[in-house]
C-alpha positions in Angstrom: 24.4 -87.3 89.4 24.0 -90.1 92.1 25.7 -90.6 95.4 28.1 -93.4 95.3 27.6 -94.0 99.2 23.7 -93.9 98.9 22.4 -93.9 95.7 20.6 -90.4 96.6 20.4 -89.5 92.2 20.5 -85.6 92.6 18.3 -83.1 90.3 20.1 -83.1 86.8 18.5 -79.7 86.3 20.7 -78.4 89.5 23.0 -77.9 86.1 21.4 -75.2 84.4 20.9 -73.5 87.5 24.1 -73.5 88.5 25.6 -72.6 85.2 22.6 -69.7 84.7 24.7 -68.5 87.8 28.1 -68.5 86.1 29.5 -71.6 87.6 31.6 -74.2 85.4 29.4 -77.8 86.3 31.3 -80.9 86.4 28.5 -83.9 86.6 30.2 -87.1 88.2 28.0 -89.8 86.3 30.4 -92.5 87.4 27.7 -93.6 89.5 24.8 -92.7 87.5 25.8 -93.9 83.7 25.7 -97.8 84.5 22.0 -98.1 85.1 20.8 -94.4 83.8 20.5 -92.8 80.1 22.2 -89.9 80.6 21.3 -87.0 78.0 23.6 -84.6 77.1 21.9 -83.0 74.6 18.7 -82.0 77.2 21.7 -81.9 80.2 25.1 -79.9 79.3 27.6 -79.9 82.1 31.0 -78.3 80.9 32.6 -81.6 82.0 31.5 -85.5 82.7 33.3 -88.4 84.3 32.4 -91.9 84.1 34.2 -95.3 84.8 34.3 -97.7 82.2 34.4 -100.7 84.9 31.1 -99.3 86.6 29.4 -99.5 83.6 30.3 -103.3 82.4 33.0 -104.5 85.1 36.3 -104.1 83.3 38.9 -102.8 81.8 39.8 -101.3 85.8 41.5 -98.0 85.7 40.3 -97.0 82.0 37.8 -94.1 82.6 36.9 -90.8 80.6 36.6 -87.1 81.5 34.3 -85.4 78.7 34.7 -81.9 77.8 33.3 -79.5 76.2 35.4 -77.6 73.7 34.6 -74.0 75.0 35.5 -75.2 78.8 39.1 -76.2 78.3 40.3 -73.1 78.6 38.9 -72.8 81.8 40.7 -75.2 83.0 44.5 -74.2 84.6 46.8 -76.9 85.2 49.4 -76.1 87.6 51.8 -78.7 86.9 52.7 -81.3 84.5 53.3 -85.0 84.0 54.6 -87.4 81.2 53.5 -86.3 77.7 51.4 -83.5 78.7 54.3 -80.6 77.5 56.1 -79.0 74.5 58.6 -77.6 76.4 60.1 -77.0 79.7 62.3 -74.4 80.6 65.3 -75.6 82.9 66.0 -72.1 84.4 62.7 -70.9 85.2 61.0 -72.8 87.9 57.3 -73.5 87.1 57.6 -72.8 83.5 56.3 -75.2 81.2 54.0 -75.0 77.9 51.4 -77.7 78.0 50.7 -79.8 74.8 47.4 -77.8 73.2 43.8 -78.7 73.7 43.1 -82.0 75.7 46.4 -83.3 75.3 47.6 -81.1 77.9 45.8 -82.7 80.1 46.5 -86.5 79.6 49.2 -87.5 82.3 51.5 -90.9 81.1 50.9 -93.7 78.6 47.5 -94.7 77.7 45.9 -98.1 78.7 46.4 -99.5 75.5 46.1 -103.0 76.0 42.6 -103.0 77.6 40.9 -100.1 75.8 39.3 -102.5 73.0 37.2 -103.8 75.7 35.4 -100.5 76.0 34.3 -100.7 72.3 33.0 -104.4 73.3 31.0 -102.9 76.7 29.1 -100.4 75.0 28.2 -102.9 72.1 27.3 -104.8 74.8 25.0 -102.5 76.7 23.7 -101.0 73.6 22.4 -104.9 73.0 20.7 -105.1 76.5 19.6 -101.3 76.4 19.9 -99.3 78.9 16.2 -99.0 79.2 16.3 -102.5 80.5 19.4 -102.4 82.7 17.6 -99.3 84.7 14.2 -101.1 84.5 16.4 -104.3 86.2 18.3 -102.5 88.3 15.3 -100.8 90.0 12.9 -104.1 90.6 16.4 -105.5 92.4 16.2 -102.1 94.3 12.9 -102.0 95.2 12.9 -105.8 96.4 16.2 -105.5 98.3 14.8 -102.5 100.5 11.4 -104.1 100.8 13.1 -107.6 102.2 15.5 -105.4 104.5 12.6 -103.3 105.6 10.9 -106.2 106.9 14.0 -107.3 109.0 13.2 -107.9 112.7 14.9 -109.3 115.7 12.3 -111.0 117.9 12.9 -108.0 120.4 11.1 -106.3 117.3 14.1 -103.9 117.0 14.7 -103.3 113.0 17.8 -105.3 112.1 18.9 -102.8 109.5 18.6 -99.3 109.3 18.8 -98.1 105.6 20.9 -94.5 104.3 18.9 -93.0 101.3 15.5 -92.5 99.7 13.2 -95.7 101.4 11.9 -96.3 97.7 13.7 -96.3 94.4 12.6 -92.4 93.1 15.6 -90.5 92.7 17.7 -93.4 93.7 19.8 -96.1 92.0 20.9 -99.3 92.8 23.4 -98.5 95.7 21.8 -99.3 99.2 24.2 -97.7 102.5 23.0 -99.8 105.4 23.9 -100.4 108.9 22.5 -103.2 111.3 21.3 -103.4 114.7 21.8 -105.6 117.5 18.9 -106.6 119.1 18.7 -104.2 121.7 18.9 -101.6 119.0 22.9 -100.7 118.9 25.1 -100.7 115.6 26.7 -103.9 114.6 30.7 -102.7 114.9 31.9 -103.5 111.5 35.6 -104.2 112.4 
């Protein structure tokens, strides 16, 4: 849904195109979901990742892959971790039956400690609304590339030279920038 090196937010409806052409869609909204409604009732992707930390800064490492019920089976897993197995055969290489549904598909122990602060995160942004995160998020945007726009050495040579939409349609809050020297070559950044 948006690029997490630009910000570039792709066409939603590239979805249903691609799934009216028989293609499974899995919509990486890890990006797009912190600052954007994202409506999966209008919008219906067989599968949807987002990080919990993008959206409110922590728990770190405590994400979620959403699924739709009829594209599981679609999905072939070619090995297995911890506690993703009923059985394993010892004598027959590569033989193993995966636990059923989902559960076949969630590797080792569960973040158990930190995944009560995703239930205080989305009571959190459901406070704000999201409505006014994005409405935020996009006045920041807009000023940011406005102020770096206007960056000039006095050789008149842009000091920055921006990656991305110039304004803030189709684009969220990520800005990919490189400067210049004043005779116009990149700033190394090591």
């Amino acid at each position: 849904a948006q690029s997490n090196f630009s910000g570039v937010q792709h066409p939603l409806g590239w979805i249903a195109l691609a799934k009216s052409h028989g293609w499974d869609v899995l919509l990486d909204a890890a990006a797009f979901v912190p600052t954007n409604i994202l409506d999966l009732a209008l919008y219906k992707p067989d599968f949807v990742d987002l990080s919990f930390y993008k959206m409110f800064g922590f728990p770190t490492g405590v994400g979620a892959l959403l699924v739709q019920k009829n594209a599981l089976e679609h999905l072939i897993r070619p090995a297995f971790f911890g506690g993703t197995v009923e059985a394993v055969h010892a004598t027959s290489p590569g033989f193993f039956l995966l636990r059923p549904g989902h559960a076949g598909f969630e590797d080792g122990t569960l973040n158990y400690l930190d995944i009560p602060a995703v239930e205080l995160g989305l009571g959190y942004l459901q406070k704000i609304g999201m409505s006014s995160i994005h409405e935020r998020v996009m006045a920041l945007t807009e000023w940011m590339l406005t102020q770096l726009r206007g960056l000039r050495h006095t050789t008149g040579q842009r000091v920055v030279v921006l990656y991305g939409p110039d304004n803030v349609i189709n684009r969220g809050g990520t800005l990919a920038l490189n400067f210049r020297t004043p005779s116009g070559k990149f700033v190394d950044h090591s």
